[in-house]
C-alpha positions as CSV (number, residue, x, y, z in Angstrom):
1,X,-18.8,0.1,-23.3
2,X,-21.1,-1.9,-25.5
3,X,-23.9,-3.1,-24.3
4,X,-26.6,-5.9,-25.5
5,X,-29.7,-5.6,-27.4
6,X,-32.1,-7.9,-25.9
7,X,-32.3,-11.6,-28.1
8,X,-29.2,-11.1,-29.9
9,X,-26.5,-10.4,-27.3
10,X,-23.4,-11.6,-29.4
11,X,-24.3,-10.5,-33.3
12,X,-26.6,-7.9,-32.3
13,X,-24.1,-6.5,-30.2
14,X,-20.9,-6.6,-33.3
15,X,-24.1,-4.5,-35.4
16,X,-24.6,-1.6,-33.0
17,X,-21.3,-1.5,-31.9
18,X,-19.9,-0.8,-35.7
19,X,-23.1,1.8,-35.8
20,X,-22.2,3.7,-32.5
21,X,-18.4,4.8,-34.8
22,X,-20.7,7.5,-36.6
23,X,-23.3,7.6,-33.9
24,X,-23.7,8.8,-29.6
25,X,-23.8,5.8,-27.7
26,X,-27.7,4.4,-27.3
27,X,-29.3,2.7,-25.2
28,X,-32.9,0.8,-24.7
29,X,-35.8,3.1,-24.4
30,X,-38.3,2.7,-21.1
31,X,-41.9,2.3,-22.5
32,X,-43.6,5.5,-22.5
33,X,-40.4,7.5,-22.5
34,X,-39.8,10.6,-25.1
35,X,-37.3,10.0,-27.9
36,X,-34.4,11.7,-28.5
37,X,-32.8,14.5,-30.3
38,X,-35.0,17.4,-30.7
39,X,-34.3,19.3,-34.1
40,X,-35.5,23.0,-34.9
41,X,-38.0,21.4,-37.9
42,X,-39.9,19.6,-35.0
43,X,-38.0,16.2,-36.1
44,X,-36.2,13.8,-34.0
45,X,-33.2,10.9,-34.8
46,X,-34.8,7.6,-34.3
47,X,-32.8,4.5,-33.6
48,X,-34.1,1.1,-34.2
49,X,-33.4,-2.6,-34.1
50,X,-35.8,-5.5,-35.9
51,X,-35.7,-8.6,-37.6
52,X,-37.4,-9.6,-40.7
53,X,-38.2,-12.3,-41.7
54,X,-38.1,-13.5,-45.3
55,X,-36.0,-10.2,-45.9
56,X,-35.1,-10.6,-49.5
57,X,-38.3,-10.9,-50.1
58,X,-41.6,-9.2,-49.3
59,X,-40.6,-8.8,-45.8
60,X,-37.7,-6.0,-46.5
61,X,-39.9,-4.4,-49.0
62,X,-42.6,-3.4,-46.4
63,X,-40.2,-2.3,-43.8
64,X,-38.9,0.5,-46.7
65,X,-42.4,1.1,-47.4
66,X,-43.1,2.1,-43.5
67,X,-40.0,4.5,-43.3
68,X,-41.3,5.7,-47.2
69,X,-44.8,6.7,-45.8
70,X,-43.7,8.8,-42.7
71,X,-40.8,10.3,-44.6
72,X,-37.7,9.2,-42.8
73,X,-34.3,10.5,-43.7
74,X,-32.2,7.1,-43.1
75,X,-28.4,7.8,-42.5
76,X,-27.5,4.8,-41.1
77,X,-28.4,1.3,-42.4
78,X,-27.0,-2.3,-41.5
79,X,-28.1,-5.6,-41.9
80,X,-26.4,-8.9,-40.9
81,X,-27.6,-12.3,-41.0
82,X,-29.5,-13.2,-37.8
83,X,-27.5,-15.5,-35.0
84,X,-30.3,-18.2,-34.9
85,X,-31.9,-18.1,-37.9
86,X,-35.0,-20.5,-37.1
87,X,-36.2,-21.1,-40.9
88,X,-33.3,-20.3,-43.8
89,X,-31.2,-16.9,-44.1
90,X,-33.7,-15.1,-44.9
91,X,-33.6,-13.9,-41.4
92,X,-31.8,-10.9,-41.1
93,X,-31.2,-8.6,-38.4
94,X,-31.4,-4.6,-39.2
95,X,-29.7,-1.7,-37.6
96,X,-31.4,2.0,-38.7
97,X,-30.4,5.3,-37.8
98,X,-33.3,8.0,-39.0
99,X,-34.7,11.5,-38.7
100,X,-38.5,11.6,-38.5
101,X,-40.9,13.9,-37.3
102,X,-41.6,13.9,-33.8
103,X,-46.1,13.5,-34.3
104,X,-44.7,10.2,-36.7
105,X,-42.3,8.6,-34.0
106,X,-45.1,6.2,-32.3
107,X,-47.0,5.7,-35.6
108,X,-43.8,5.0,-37.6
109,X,-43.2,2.1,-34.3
110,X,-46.5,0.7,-34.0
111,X,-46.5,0.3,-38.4
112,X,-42.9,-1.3,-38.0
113,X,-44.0,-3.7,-35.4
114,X,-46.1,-5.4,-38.1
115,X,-44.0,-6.3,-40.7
116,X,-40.9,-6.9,-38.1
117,X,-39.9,-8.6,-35.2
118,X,-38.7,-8.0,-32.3
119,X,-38.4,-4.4,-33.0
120,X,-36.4,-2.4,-30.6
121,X,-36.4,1.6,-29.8
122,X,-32.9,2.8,-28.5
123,X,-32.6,6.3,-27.2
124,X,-30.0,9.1,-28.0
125,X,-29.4,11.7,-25.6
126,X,-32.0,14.8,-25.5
127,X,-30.5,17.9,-27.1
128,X,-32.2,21.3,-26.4
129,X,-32.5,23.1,-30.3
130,X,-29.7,25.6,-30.8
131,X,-28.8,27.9,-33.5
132,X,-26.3,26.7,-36.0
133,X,-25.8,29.9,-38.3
134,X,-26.0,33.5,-37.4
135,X,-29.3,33.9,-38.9
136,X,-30.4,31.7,-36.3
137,X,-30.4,34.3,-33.5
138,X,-33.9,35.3,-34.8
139,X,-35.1,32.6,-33.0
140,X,-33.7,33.8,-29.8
141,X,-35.5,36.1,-28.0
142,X,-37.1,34.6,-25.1
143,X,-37.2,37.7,-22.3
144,X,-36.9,37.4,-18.6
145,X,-39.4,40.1,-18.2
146,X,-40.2,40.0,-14.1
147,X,-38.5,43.5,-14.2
148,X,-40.4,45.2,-16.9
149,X,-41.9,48.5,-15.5
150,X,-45.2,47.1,-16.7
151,X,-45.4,44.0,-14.3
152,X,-42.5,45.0,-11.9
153,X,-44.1,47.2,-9.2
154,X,-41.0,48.0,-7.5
155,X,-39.7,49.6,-11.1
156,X,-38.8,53.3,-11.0
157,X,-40.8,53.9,-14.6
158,X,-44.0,51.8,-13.3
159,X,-45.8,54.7,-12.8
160,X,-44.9,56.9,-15.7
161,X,-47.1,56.3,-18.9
162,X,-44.9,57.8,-21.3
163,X,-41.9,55.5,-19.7
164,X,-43.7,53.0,-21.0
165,X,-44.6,54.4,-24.3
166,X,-41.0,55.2,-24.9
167,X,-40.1,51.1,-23.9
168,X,-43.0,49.9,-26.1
169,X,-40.9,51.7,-29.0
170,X,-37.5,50.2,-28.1
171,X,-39.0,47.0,-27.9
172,X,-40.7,47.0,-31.1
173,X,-37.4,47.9,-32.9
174,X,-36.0,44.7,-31.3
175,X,-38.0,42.3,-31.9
176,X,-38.7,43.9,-35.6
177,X,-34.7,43.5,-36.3
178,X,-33.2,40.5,-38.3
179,X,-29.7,39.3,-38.7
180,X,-28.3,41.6,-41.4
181,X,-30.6,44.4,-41.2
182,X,-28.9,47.7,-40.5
183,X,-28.5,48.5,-36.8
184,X,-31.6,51.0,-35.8
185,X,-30.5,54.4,-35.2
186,X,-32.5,56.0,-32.4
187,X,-32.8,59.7,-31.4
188,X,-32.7,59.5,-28.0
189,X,-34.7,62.6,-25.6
190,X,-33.4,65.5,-23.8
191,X,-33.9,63.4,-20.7
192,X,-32.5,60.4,-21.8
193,X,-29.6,62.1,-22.6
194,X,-29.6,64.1,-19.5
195,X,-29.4,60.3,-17.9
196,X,-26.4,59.6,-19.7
197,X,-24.5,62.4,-18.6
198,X,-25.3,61.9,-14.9
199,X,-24.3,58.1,-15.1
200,X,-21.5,58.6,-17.7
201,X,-19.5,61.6,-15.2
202,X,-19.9,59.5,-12.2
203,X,-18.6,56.3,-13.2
204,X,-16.1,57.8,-15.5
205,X,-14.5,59.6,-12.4
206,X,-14.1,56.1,-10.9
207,X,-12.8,54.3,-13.8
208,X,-8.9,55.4,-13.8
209,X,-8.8,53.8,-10.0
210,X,-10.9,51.0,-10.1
211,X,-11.4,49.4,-13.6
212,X,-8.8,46.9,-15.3
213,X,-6.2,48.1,-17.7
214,X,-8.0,46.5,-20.7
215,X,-11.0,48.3,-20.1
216,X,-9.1,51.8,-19.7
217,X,-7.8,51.0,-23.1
218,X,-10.5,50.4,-24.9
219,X,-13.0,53.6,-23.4
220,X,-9.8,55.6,-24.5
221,X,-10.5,54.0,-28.0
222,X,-14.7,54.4,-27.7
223,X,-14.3,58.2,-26.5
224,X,-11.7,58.7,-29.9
225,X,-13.4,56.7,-32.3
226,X,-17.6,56.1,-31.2
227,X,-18.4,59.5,-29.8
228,X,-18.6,58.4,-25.9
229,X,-19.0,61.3,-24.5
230,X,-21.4,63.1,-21.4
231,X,-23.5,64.5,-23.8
232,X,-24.5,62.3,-26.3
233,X,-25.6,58.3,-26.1
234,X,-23.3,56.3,-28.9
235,X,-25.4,54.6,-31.4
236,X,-25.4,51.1,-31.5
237,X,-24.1,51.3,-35.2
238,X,-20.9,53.0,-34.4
239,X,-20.5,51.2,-31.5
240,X,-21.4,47.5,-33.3
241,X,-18.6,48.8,-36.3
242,X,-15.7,49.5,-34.1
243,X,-16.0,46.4,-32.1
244,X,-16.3,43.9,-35.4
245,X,-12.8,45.8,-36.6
246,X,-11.5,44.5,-32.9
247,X,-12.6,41.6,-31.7
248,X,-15.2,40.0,-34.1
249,X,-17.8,41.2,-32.0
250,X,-21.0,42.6,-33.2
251,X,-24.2,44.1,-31.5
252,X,-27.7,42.6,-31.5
253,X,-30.8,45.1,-30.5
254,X,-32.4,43.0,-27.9
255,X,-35.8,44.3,-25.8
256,X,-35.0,43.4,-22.3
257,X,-33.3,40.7,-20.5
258,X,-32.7,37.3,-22.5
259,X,-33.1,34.1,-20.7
260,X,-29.6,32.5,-19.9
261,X,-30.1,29.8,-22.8
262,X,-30.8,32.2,-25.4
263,X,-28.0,35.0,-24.3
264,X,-25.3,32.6,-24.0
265,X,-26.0,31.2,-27.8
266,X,-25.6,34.8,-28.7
267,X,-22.1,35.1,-27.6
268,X,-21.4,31.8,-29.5
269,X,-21.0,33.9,-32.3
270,X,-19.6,36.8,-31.1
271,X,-22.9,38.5,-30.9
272,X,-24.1,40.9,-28.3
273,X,-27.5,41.7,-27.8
274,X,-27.5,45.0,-26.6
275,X,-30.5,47.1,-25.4
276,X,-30.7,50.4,-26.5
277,X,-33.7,52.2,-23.9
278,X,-32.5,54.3,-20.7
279,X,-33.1,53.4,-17.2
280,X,-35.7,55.7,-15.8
281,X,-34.4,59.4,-15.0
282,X,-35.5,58.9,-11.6
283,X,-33.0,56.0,-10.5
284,X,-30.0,57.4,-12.9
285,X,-27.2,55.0,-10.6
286,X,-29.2,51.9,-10.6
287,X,-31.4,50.0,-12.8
288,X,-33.5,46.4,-11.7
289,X,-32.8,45.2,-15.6
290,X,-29.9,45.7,-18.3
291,X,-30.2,49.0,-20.1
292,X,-27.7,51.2,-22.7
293,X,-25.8,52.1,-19.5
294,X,-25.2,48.8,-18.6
295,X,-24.6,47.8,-22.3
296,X,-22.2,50.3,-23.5
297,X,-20.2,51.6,-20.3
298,X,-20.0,47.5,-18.6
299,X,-19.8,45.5,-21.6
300,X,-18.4,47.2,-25.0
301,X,-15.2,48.2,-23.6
302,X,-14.2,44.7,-22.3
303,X,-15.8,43.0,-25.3
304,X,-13.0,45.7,-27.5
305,X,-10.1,43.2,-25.4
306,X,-9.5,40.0,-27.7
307,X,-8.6,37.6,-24.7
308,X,-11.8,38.6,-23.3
309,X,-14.1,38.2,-25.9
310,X,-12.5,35.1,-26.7
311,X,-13.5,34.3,-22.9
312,X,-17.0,34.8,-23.6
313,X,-17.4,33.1,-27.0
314,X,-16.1,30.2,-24.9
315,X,-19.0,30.2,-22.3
316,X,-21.5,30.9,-25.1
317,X,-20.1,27.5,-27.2
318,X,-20.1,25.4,-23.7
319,X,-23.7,26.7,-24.1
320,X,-25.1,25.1,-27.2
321,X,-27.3,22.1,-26.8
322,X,-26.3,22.2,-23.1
323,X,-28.8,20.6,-20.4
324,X,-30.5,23.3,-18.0
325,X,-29.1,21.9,-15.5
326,X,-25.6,22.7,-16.9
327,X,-27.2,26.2,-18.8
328,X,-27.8,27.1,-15.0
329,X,-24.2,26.7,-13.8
330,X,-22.8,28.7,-16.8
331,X,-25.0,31.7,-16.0
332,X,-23.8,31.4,-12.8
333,X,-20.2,31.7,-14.0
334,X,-21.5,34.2,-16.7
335,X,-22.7,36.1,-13.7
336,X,-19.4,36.1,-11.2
337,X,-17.2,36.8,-14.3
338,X,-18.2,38.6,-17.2
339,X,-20.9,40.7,-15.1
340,X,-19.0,40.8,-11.7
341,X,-15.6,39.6,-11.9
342,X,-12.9,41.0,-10.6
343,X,-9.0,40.3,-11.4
344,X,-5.2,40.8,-10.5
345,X,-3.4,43.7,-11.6
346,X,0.4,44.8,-10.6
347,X,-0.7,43.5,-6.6
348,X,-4.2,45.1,-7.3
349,X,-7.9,43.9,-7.4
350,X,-9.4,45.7,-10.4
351,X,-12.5,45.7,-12.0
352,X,-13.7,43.8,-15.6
353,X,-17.4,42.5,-14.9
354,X,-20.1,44.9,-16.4
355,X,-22.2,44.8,-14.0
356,X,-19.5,46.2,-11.6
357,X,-18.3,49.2,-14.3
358,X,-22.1,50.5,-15.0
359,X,-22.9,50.5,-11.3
360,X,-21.5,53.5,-9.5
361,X,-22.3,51.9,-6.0
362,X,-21.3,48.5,-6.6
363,X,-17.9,49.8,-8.0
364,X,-17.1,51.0,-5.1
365,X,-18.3,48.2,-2.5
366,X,-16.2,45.5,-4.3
367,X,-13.2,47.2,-4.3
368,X,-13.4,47.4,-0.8
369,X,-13.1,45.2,2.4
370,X,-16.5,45.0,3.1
371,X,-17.0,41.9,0.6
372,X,-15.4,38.7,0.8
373,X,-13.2,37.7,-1.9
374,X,-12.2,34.3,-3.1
375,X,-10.2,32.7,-5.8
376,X,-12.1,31.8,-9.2
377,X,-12.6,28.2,-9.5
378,X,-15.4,27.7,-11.8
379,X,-16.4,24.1,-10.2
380,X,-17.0,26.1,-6.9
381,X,-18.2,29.3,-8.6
382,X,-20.8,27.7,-10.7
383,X,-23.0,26.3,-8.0
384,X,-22.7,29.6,-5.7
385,X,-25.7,31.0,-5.0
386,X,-26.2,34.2,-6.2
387,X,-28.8,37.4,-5.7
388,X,-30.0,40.8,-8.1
389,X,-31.7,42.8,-5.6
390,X,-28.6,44.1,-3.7
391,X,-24.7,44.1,-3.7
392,X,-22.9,40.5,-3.6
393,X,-21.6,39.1,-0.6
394,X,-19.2,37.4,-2.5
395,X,-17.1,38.4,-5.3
396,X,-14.5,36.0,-7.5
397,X,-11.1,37.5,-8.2
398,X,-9.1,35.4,-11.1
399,X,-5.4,35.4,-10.9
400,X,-5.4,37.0,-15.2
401,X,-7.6,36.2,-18.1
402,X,-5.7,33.7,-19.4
403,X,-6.0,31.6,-16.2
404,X,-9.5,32.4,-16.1
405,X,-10.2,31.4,-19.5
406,X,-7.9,28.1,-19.2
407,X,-10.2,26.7,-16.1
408,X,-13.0,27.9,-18.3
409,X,-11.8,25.2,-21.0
410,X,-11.0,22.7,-18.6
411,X,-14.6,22.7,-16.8
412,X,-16.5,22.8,-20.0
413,X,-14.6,19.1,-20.9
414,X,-16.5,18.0,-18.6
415,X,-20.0,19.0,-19.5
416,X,-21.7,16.0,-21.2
417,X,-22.7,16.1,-24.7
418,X,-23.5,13.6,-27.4
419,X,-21.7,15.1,-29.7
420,X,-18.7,18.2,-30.3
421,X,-18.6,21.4,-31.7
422,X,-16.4,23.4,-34.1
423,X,-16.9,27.1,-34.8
424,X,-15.7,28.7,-38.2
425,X,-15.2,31.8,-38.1
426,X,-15.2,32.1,-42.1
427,X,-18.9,31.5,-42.3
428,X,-19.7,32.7,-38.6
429,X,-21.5,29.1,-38.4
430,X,-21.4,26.0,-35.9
431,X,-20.7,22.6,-37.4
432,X,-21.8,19.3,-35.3
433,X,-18.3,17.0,-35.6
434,X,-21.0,13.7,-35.6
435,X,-19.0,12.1,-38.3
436,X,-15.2,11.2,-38.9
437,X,-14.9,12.6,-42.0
438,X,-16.1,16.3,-40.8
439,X,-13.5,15.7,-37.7
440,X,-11.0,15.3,-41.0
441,X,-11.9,18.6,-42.9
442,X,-11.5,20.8,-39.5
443,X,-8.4,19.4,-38.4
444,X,-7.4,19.7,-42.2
445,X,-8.3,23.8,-42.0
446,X,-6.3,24.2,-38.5
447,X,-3.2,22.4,-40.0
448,X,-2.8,24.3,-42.6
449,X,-3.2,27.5,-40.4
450,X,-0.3,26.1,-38.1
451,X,1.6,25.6,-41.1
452,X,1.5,29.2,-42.4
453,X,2.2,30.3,-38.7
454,X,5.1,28.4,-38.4
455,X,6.5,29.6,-41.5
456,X,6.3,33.2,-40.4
457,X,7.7,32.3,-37.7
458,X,10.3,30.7,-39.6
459,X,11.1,33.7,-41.9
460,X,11.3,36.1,-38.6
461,X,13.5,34.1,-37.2
């Protein structure tokens, strides 16, 4: 619905409105209230209303001049002849659509005000900065760190100094790595390794009985093909290789737990970040934060299933530019799915959430009557509470994966953005569908991929 700038309800109104086909829906700005769309640069899309006077003269030259000094980047620019002119038609009303840097905003105003009237701030919805290209996930790597064994006292390695040593060096190699740099290969310790092998027999035992059929597939593959094995941690190179040739998928190093806005952007583009240090030898069937057990025995072999990695790419893309509010609610699904969902198999409740297939314990308890279990709805799932100290009360079972990920697609519609996404997958990169023409050149690239799909089909048949 269109609604009226303040002086110029009819003409005014017919400007914006032709504006608002290439642009999110504005409206007035509160005095005092922040503008707009936050940009990675520390620059912002303004959107402004004014008259000038004596416009084809020196009045429109000064207004460039303003938008000239504080470097603006204009992308939208309309003028029409003002409704009630009061001298000659000179008057004109404008319509601007900029970037400018945040510090200029007020300044840029302020230096308007006095060479226009009636000038008019209008505001576009506030968009958290995401990444856009791969090479973007440098940028995110904000940890959760409440459960490092340096500030956690309840963690098993608080104690030991050369726990912590050992972290301090996995943590370095993660925040040293960039996108493209070769995986780091790590020799891990007799006792790390002697870790392993206690976690990796005991929920191995379990697996044939309680995990889902995709997952049983895929360890088959990552015992053939990456070396899983009791006695010997998989590298995240291997590992990182054999999922690309799979699913798309690829590993990240990461130091500890991400926050939820940062992970989720990860899986965007089919990244996992992926820790690569051992819970403490101590506590070898449960660890407070994610570890390689966690990592490599919950996650890998469910990210190896295409449907499911599809699912998570999904969440992560919901994700992007996303308010916290909404970030919130998806971790929450993140968390009753992909960590601790469970699923229907041949009359069965299986197993396909990591957190469930890299704790021994918690395996076990889900599977059996001592939970409740109720059906996967993610309008109901995403605002139920949930806890990390202890086993869940609650666990959500979804009917398949493809139902799963259909009610996935159908809640994120509903999320509220100013704008759309579209992921290639040629250049691994998110473009934001703000203008028609872009909307063109994707749907362009899918038709002609349902074209050469129905033509095989065609020749099959």
């Amino acid at each position: 619905m269109k609604t009226d700038v303040a002086g110029a309800p009819g003409r005014r109104a017919s400007l914006k409105g032709d504006a608002e086909k290439e642009t999110p829906a504005t409206e007035p700005l509160s005095k005092g209230e922040s503008l707009v769309w936050e940009e990675e640069d520390g620059r912002a899309t303004l959107t402004l209303t004014f008259t000038l006077r004596e416009a084809r003269k020196a009045g429109l030259a000064k207004a460039v001049r303003v938008f000239e000094t504080f470097e603006a980047e204009i992308h939208h620019l309309e003028t029409r002849q003002a409704k009630n002119p009061t001298h000659t038609t000179e008057v004109l009303d404008f319509f601007v659509r900029c970037d400018v840097h945040n510090s200029d905003v007020s300044i840029l105003i302020n230096s308007l005000k006095k060479v226009a009237d009636d000038v008019k701030t209008h505001r576009e919805e506030r968009v958290p900065w995401f990444p856009k290209k791969m090479r973007d996930l440098d940028k995110c790597h904000q940890l959760i760190n409440k459960y490092e064994p340096d500030l956690d006292h309840g963690h098993p390695g608080f104690t030991d100094p050369e726990y912590k040593k050992r972290r301090a060096f996995f943590t370095d190699l993660a925040f040293n790595y960039r996108a493209g740099d070769p995986l780091p290969r790590v020799e891990y310790t007799a006792q790390e390794t002697a870790t392993w092998r206690e976690v990796y027999g005991k929920l191995s035992s379990l697996y044939a009985t309680h995990a889902c059929k995709q997952y049983l597939e895929a360890f088959q593959q990552l015992e053939k093909c990456c070396g899983y094995q009791e006695d010997s941690i998989p590298q995240l190179q291997d590992v990182s290789r054999f999922l690309k040739e799979r699913t798309g998928f690829q590993l990240r190093p990461a130091a500890g737990l991400l926050s939820s806005r940062d992970f989720l952007a990860s899986l965007a583009f089919r990244v996992f970040p992926s820790t690569q240090y051992i819970r403490h030898s101590s506590s070898p069937m449960h660890s407070p934060e994610p570890d390689c057990c966690h990592e490599l025995l919950g996650h890998v072999p469910m990210l190896a299933d295409k449907q499911f990695a599809q699912f998570s790419q999904a969440i992560g893309l919901v994700s992007l530019g996303s308010s916290d509010a909404e970030i919130e609610k998806l971790a929450t699904l993140y968390w009753f799915t992909i960590e601790f969902g469970l699923c229907k198999e041949n009359g069965s409740i299986k197993a396909y959430g990591a957190g469930l297939l890299s704790s021994y314990g918690e395996l076990v308890y889900a599977l059996s009557n001592k939970p409740e279990h109720k059906p996967f709805e993610p309008e109901l799932t995403a605002i139920h509470a949930y806890q990390d100290q202890t086993f869940q009360p609650v666990y959500f079972v979804a009917e398949n994966f493809e139902d799963a990920q259909a009610k996935l697609q159908k809640y994120a519609l509903k999320i509220k953005k100013p704008f759309f996404l579209h992921y290639d997958p040629l250049t691994c990169s998110v473009e934001v569908l703000n203008t028609a023409q872009k909307i063109k050149n994707t749907l362009g690239q899918m038709k002609q991929e349902v074209k050469t799909l129905c033509f095989a089909l065609e020749k099959m048949s």
